[in-house]
N, C-alpha and C positions, 0 to 999 in steps of 0.2 A: 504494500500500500504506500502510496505519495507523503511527501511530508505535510502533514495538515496542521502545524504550526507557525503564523504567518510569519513573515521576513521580518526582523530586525529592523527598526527605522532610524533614521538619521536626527531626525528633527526632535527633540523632546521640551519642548517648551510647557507653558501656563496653562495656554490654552489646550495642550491635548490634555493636560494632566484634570484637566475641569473632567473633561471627557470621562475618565475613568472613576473619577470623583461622585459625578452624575450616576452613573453604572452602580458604583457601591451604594448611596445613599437608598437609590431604587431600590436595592435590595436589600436595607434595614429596614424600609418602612412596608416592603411586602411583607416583612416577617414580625412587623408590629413594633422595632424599635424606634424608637422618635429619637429628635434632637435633643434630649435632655438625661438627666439621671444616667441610668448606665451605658449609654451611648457616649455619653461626652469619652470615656474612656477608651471604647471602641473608634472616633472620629480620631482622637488623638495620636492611637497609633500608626492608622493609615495615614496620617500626613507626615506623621516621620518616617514613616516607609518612604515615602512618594519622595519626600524630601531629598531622605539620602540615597533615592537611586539618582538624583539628580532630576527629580520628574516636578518641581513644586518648590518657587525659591519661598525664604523665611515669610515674606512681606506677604506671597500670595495665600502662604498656611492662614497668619494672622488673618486677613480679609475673609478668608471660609470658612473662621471660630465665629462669625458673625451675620449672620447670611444677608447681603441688601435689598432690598425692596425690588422687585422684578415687574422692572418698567414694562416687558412683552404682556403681563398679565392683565386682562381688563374683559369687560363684558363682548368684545367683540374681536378677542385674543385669547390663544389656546393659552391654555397652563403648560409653562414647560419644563412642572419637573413634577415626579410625585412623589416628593419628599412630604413627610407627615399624611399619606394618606392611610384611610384603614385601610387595617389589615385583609387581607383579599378573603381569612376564612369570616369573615363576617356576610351576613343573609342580604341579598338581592332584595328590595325591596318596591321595585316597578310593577311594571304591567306586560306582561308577555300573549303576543295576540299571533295568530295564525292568517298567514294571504299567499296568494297567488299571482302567478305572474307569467303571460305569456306573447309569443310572438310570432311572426313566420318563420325560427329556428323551435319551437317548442313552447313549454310550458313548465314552469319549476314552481314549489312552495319557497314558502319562506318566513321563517318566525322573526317577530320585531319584540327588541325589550326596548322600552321606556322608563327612562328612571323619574317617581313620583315628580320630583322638580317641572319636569319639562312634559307631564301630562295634561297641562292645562291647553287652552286654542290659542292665548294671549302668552305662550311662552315664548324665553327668548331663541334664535337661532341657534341651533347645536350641532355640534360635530356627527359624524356618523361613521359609525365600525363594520365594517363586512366582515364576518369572521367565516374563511369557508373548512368545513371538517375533512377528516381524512377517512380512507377506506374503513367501509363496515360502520363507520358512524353515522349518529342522526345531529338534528342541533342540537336537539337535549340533552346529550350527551354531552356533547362539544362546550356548552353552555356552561354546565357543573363540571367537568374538568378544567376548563382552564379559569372559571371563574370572572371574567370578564364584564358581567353584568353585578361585581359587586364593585368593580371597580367604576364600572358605567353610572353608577349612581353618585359615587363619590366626585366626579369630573363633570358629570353635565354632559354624557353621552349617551347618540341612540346607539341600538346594537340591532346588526341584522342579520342572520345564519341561514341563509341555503339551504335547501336539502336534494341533494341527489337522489336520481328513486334508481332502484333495484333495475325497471327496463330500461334506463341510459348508460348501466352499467353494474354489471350483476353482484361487483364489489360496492358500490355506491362510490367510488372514487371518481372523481371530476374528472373528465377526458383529456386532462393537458397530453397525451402522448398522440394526440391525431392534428392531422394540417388542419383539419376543417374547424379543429377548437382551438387550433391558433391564430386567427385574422380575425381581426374588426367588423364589425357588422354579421358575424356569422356566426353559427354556432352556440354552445354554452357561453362565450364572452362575451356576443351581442344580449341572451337574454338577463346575466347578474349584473350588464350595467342598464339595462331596461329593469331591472326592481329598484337599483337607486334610483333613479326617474320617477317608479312607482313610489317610491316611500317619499319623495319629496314632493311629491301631490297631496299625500298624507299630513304630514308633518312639517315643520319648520326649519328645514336642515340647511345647514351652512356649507352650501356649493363650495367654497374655499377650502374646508373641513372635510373630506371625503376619503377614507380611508379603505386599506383591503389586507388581511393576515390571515394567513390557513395555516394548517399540518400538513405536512408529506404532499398528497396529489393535492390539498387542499393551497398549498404551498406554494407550487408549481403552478396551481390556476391563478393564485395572486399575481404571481410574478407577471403570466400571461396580460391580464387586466392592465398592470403598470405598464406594459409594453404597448397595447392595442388603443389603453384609451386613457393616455397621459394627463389630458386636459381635466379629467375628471375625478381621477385617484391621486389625491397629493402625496401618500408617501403607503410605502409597500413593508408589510413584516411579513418574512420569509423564516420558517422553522420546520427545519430537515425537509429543505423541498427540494427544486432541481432547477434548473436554468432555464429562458427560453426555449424553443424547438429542441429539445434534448432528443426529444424524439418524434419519429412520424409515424411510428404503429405499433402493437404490440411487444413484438420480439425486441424490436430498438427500445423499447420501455424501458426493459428489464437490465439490456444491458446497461443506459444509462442508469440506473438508481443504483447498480455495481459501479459504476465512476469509470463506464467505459461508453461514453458516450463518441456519435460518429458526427453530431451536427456541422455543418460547413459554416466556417469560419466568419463569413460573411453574413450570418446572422446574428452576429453580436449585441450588445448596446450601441456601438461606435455608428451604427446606421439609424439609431432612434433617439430619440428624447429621452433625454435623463432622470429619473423620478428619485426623490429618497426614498431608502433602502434597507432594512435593518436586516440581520442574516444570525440566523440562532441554528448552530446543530452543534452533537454530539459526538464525540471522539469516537465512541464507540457505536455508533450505528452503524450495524450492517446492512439493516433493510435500505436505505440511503444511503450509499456512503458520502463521508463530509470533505469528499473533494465536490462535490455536487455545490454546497454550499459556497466552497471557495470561488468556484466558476460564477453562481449568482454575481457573489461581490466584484468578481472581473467584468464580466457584463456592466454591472453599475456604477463602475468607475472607471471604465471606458470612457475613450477619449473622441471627440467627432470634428468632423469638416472646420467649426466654428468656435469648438469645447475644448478646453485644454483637461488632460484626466484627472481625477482626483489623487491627490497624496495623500500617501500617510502619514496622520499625525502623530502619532502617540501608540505604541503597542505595550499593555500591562498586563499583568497577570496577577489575580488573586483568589480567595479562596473565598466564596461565598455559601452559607449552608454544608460547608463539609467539601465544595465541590473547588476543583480549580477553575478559574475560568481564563479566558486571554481575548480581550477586549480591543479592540484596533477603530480606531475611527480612521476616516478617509475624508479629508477637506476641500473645498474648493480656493480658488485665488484668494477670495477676501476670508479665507479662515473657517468657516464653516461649516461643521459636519454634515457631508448628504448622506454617507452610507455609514454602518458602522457592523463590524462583524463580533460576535461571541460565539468563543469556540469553548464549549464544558467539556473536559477531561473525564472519561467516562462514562458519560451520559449515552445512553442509547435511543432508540426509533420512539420519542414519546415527549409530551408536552412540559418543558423543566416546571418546575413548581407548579404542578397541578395538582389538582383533587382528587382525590383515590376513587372517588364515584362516580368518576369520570373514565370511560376506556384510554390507552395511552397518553397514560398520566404517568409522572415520576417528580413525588412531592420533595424530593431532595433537591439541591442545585437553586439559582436564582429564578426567580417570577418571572418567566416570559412575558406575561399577560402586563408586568407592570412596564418590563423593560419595551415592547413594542408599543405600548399605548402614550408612557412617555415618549418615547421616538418622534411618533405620527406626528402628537399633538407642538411639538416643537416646529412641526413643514407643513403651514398652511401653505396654498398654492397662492 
């Protein structure tokens, strides 16, 4: 197997070390610790970690003992961090309703959660999450593993989960492995961005705010979505999926989620439009393997006719929940993260910090659900 720990980077400034900064706190506060009491002692050692790998000068530590007021945040700006949110095992407490949704490619369901906040007609515009599941899952499923509608409630998000039926796929896995479910207008991509159309007839959803994050095939069809319909999904979470055109039919499936994919070259990112990115998989996943993952981030940080590619800013590693993690953001010119990879040491074909009542869960390792919802909300279009 390939080496699936990213390269060594040159630059380790401030600002990547925010990066990695952001990444940890995510994941004290999906585990319920806050800024305070035993925390302060947990924050303290990771800046002198940070410090003396040379990743976080004195001055910068001092300024993140104190957090400043976050000018991005306001009613008509995502939150971009979720630092101090509850904890994710806390209870959903919206409205989850059932719809349909069809086209001249077909017909899909689709369950919508609403968090009480933004149940009212007079509510304000909100963010909206596509969450699509992976093989042999339903949304309810999807829903209680990764837990996402409790964090939907804590942020001011709708949530919307797909469901694959049995005859578009006897696995229920979304088609990313056929041509016809790779182009716009066609297929399963023209009808899940025909539900967000649908749900924003419904609801008051913030066009700027339009998100998309699966598992595995669920994965693979996000990525597709960011590829076909740019203008409309501002930033992509990818967990143990596969890259564009990985494949164009069964047998090519299989071989690309063994990390032996044959796609031509010329279907990169380098000939589309660049969406942010987030990429989560497991060292140890066989059923994917996590050069799959590596390739996403190539793709997304590919470089175009007009686009110079993204760098890397910042590569750490730490141990979050028992787990090691290795956290790489990739910047553009003016500094800012569009993609960012997390690679968990060990971790296998299954959702990190999920819910055990959920199928392809694995409650050990960092919050996906927190680290991609943070992501998104930080790349309005």
């Amino acid at each position: 197997m390939t080496a699936l720990v990213p390269k060594s980077v040159l630059d380790r400034g401030t600002a990547g070390a925010q990066q990695i900064q952001t990444t940890i706190q995510d994941a004290l506060s999906s585990a319920g610790i806050r800024a305070d009491g035993n925390a302060t002692g947990v924050q303290k050692t990771i800046q002198d970690a940070l410090q003396q790998a040379g990743l976080l000068s004195p001055d910068a530590a001092s300024a993140q003992a104190s957090p400043a007021h976050d000018e991005t945040s306001g009613p008509d700006r995502p939150n971009t961090r979720l630092h101090g949110a509850e904890p994710t095992t806390r209870t959903a407490r919206g409205t989850t309703t059932e719809h349909s949704y069809s086209n001249h490619a077909g017909t899909r369901s689709y369950t919508l959660y609403v968090p009480p906040a933004l149940a009212a007609a007079d509510a304000a515009v909100a963010p909206l999450m596509m969450m699509l599941h992976g093989c042999t899952q339903t949304p309810a499923d999807f829903a209680a593993g990764t837990r996402m509608n409790a964090l939907a409630d804590a942020h001011g998000v709708i949530v919307a989960y797909p469901a694959q039926t049995a005859r578009d796929n006897g696995q229920k896995c979304w088609n990313w492995f056929r041509s016809e479910d790779q182009a716009r207008d066609a297929g399963e991509p023209s009808i899940l961005a025909g539900i967000v159309d649908d749900i924003a007839r419904r609801h008051r959803v913030d066009t700027r705010r339009v998100y998309v994050a699966g598992l595995s095939a669920g994965a693979a069809m996000a990525v597709i979505l960011g590829r076909t319909y740019p203008e409309k999904f501002a930033a992509v979470g990818a967990h143990s999926g596969l890259p564009f055109a990985a494949a164009t039919d069964v047998p090519g499936a299989f071989a690309a989620m063994q990390g032996r994919s044959t796609r031509p070259e010329t279907r990169t990112q380098a000939d589309a439009q660049r969406v942010p990115t987030i990429v989560i998989h497991g060292t140890a996943d066989h059923t994917v393997r996590p050069d799959n993952g590596s390739a996403i981030v190539a793709d997304a940080t590919a470089g175009t006719a007009t686009v110079p590619p993204l760098r890397a800013e910042v590569s750490g590693t730490t141990k979050i929940n028992g787990r090691e993690c290795t956290h790489t953001a990739f910047v553009d010119a003016e500094g800012h993260a569009r993609v960012e990879h997390v690679l968990i040491t060990g971790a296998g074909h299954a959702w990190s910090g999920g819910d055990p009542s959920g199928s392809h869960t694995d409650a050990k390792g960092p919050d996906a659900s927190a680290l991609i919802l943070a992501f998104c909300l930080r790349h309005p279009h």
